[in-house]
C-alpha positions in Angstrom: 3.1 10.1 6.7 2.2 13.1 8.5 -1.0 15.1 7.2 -0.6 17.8 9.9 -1.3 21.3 8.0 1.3 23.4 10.3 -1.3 25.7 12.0 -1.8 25.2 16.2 -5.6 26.5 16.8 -4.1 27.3 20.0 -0.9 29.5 18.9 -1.4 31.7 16.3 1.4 32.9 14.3 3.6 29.6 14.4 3.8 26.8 11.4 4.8 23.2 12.5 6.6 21.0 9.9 5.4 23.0 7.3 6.8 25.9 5.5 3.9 26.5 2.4 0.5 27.5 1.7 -0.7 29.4 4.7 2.0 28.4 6.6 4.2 30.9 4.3 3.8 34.3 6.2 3.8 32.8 10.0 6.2 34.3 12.5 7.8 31.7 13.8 8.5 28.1 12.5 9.6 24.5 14.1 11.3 21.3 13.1 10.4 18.4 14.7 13.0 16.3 12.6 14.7 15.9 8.8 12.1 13.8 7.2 10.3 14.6 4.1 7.0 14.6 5.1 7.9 17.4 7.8 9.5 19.6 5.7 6.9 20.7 2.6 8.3 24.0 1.8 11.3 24.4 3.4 13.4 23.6 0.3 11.3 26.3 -2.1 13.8 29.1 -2.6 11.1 31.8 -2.0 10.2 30.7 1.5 13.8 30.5 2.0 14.3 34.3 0.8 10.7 35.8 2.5 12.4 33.9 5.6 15.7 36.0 5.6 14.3 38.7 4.5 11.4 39.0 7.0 14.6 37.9 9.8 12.3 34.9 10.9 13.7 31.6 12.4 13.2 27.9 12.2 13.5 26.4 16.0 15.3 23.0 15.8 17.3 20.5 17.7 20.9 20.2 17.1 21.4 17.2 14.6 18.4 18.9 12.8 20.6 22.0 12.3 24.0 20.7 11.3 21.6 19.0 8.8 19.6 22.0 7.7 22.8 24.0 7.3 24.1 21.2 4.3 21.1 21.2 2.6 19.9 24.9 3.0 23.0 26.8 3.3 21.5 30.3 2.5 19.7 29.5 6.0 21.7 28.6 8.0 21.9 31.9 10.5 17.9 31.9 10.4 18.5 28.6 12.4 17.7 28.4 16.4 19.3 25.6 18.2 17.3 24.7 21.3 18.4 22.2 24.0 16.4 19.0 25.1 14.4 20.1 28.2 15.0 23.7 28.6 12.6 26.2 27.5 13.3 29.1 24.9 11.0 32.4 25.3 9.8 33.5 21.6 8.3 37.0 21.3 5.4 37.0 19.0 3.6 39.9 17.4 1.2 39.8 20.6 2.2 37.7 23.1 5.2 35.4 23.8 5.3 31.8 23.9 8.1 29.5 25.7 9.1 26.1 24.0 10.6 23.0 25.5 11.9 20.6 23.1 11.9 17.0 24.4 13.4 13.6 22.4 10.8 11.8 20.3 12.9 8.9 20.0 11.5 8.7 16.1 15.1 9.0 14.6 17.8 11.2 15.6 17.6 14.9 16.2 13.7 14.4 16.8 11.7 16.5 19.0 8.4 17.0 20.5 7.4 20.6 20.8 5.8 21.3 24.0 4.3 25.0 24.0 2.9 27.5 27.0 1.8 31.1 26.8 -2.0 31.1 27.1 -2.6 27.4 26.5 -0.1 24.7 26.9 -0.1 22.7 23.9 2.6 19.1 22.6 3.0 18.5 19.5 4.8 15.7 19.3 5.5 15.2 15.8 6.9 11.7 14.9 7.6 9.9 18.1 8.4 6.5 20.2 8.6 6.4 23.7 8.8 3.6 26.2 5.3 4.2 28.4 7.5 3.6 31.3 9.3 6.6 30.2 6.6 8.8 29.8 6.5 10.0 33.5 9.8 10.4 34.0 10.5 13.4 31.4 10.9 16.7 33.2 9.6 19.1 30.5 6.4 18.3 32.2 6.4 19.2 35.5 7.3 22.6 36.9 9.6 23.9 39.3 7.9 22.8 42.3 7.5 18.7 40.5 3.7 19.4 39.9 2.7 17.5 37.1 1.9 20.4 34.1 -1.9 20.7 33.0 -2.1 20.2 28.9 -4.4 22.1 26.7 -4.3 20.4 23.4 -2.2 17.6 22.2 -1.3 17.1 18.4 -0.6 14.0 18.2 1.4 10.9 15.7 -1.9 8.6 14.9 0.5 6.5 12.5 -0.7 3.6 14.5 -3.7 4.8 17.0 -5.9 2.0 15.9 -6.4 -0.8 18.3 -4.9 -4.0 15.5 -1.6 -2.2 16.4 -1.9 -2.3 20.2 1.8 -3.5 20.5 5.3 -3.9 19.0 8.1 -5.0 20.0 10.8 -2.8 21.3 13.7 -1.6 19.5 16.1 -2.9 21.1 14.3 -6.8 20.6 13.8 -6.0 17.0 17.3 -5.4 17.0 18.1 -8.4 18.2 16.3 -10.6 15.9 17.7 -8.6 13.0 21.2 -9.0 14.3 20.9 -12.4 15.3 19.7 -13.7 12.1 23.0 -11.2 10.1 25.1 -12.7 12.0 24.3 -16.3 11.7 24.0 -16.1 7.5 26.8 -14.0 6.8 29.3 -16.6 9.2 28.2 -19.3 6.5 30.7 -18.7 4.4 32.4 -14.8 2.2 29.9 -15.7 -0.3 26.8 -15.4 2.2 25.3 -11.9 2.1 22.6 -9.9 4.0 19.8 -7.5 1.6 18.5 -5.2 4.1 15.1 -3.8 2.4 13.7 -1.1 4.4 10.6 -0.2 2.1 11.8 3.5 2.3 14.8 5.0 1.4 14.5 7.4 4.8 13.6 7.3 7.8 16.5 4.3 9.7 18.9 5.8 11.0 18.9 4.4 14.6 18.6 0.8 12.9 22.0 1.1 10.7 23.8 2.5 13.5 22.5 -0.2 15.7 23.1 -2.9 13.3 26.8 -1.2 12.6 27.8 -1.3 16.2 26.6 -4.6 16.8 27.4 -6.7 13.3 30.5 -4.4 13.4 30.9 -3.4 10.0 28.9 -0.6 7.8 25.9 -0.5 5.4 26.5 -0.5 2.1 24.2 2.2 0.5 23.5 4.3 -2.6 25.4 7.7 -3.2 21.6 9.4 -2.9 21.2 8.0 0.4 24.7 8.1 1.5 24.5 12.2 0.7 21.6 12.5 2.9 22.5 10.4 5.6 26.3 11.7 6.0 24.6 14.6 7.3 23.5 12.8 10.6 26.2 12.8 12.8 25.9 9.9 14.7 25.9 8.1 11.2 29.5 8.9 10.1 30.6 5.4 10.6 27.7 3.6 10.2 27.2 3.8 6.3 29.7 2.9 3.4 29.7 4.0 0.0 32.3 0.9 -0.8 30.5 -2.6 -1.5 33.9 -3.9 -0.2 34.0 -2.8 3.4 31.0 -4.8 4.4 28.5 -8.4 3.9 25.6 -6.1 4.5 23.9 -4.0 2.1 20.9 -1.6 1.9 19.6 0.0 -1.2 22.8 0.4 -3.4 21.4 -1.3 -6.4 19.5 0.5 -9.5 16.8 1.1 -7.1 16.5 1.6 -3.5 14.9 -2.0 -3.2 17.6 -3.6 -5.0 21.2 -4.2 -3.7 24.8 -4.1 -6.0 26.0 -7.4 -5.8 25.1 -10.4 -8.3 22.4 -12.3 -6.5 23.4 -15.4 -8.6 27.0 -15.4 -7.1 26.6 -14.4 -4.0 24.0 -16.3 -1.5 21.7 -13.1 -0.4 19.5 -13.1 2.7 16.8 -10.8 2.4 15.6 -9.0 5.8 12.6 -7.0 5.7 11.7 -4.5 8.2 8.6 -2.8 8.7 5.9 -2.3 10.7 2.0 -2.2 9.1 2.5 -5.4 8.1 2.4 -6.5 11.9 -1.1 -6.0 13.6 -1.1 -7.8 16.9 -2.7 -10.7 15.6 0.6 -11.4 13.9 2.7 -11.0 16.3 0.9 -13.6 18.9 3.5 -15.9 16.5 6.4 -13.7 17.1 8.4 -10.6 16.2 9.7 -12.2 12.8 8.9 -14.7 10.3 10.6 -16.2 7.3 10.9 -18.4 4.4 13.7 -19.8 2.3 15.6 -16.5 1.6 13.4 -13.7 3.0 13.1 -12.6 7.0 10.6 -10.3 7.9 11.1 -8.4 11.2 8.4 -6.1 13.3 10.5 -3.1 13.6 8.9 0.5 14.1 10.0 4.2 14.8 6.2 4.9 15.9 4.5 4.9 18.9 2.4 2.0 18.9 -1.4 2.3 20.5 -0.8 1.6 23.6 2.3 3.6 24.2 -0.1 6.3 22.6 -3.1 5.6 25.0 -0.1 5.8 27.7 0.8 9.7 26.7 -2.8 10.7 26.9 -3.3 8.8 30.2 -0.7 10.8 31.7 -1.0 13.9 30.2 -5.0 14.2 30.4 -5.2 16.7 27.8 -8.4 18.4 27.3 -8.3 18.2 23.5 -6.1 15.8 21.2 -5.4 16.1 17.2 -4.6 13.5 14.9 -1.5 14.6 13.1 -1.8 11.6 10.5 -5.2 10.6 8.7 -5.1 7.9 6.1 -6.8 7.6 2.8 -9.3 4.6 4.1 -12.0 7.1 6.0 -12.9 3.9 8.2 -9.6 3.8 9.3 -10.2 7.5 10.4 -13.4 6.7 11.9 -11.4 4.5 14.1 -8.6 6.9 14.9 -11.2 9.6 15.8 -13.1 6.9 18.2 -10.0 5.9 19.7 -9.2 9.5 20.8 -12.6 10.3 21.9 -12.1 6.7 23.8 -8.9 8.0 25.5 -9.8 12.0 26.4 -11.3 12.1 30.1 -14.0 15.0 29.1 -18.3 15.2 29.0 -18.6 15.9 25.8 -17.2 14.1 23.0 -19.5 14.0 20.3 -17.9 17.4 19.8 -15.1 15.6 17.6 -17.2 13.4 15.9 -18.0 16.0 13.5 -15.1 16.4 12.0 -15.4 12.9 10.6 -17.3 14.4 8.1 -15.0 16.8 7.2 -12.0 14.2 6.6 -11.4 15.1 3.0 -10.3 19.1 4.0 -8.2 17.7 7.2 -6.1 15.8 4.8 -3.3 17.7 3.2 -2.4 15.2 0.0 1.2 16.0 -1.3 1.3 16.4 -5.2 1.9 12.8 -6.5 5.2 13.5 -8.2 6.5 16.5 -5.1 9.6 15.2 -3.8 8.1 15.2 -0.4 5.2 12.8 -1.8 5.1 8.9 -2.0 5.9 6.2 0.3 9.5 6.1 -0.1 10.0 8.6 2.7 10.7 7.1 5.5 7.3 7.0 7.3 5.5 4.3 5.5 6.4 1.0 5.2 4.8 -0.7 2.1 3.4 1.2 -1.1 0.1 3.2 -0.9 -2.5 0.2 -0.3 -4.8 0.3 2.3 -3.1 2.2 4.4 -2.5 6.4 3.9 0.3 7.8 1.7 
């Protein structure tokens, strides 16, 4: 879950994924996707008035928008839409300050931020991309194909700690998880599939994936069906009828429970998630099972290597963690790791915020809407492991 306060040291005058608290008054805001955790605020009907009033704009990618514009209708012309890879001049109070959006491959509409004025700065909000792919993104070279210098990177430390060095890819998870539908729900009509996500956000690529492949819908909720409708690409990937398909995601009493009677129908259970699966783990494989229940490596987040592969290539002279956990050891590590992974003389210099772990973290309220680990980001209940 992102902990990421909004404010860029290196841009004043622009919030980030979030829309309260200090972030109330800034002059320009950004999007990076339509998850929860990224948008504290944004729903609050007087940031929503100071924001037309005041004629101020929220920068976002398309799907973001047509998004936005369902759920915050009184906002909708304070909306920018920028295109992937092409930069968008912002005039400031004081200075102006170009932004290239580029895809984060987290879930669709997501986008890194990548900023230059007086510093270049990413941010790159929730993100997965291939290291192989890294290179080969244009926002960061310049017109003569000289690689860009960075300033500052803000950067998604879900899982920059070295027991989550690798995961699979997507498209393998994928694979696994249809592969194992596919062979329980040919047993017989009565044969089922329970697809328990541990969030009710946040899986979007996976159910249109599993859609196209399987080659019928997911049964969901109204609550998530609402929500997701609003994605596009999702139109045909979701069903609110329990008739139309064999598999089913949270359409039960709760979004960890499915509709149909598990005493006669024969239910499969897949679990997906990701903490579960440090690289120990995975030495076995990408899944495991028992009886009735598979669990399946599948994550929306870089892993720590594919975030030791950004750095690499970028070189930044400073990076920011925009996730902390609760377990300060576990921040310890993330801090090390960084300090591991920037090529500069002196980096003591961010050891000393370890001491000052409890102001970097921005806890949501426990009940806020935005709170909790049913948001898409985490994958198991608050534990070890952050929010």
């Amino acid at each position: 879950m992102s902990t990421f306060g909004g404010k860029v040291d290196e841009i004043p005058g622009i919030s980030i994924d979030r829309f309260d608290g200090a972030n109330f008054d800034s002059e320009a805001f950004f999007l990076s996707h339509c998850h929860t955790d990224h948008m504290q605020g944004l729903s609050n009907f007087d940031f929503q008035k100071n924001l037309v009033a005041n004629n101020r704009f929220i920068y976002v990618s398309h799907v973001s928008a047509e998004i936005l514009k369902n759920m915050h209708p009184f906002i909708a012309n304070n909306l920018v839409e920028l295109d992937f890879h092409s930069s968008t001049t912002i005039t400031l109070k004081n200075k102006t300050v170009c932004v290239t959006p580029i895809p984060a491959g987290h879930c669709p509409g997501s986008v890194m931020f990548l900023f230059e004025g007086d510093k270049t700065v990413l941010y790159t909000g929730d993100y997965r991309i291939n290291s192989s792919d890294i290179s080969k993104l244009k926002a960061f070279y310049d017109s003569l194909n000289n690689q860009k210098k960075i300033d500052a990177v803000y950067l998604d430390t879900t899982f920059f700690l070295k027991e989550y060095e690798k995961f699979p890819s997507r498209a393998e998870s994928l694979d696994e998880i249809c592969n194992i539908i596919n062979e329980w729900i040919s047993k017989s009509d009565k044969h089922i599939i329970a697809l328990n996500t541990q969030a009710k956000y946040g899986y979007e690529y996976l159910f249109m994936e599993i859609s196209k492949q399987v080659k019928m819908p997911i049964h969901v909720n109204d609550d998530i069906y609402e929500f997701y409708k609003r994605v596009p690409e999702l139109d045909q990937a979701i069903t609110k009828d329990r008739n139309k398909t064999k598999v089913h995601c949270a359409c039960g009493s709760h979004y960890t429970t499915i509709c149909r009677n598990t005493v006669y129908y024969k239910v499969k259970n897949i679990k997906v998630s990701a903490f579960r699966w440090k690289s120990d783990s995975l030495q076995k494989g990408i899944s495991e099972s028992n009886e009735y229940t598979h669990y399946v490596c599948y994550s929306t987040h870089a892993s720590y290597e594919e975030g030791v592969a950004l750095l690499k290539f970028l070189k930044p002279k400073k990076v920011e963690p925009n996730v902390l956990h609760r377990d300060q050891t576990l921040n310890a590590q993330i801090y090390q790791n960084i300090d591991q992974n920037l090529e500069q003389d002196e980096p003591k210099a961010k050891k000393v915020k370890l001491f000052k772990l409890e102001e970097k973290i921005n806890t949501p309220e426990e009940n806020s809407e935005d709170s909790g680990w049913d948001n898409g980001i985490l994958d198991s209940p608050p534990r070890k492991f952050g929010f």
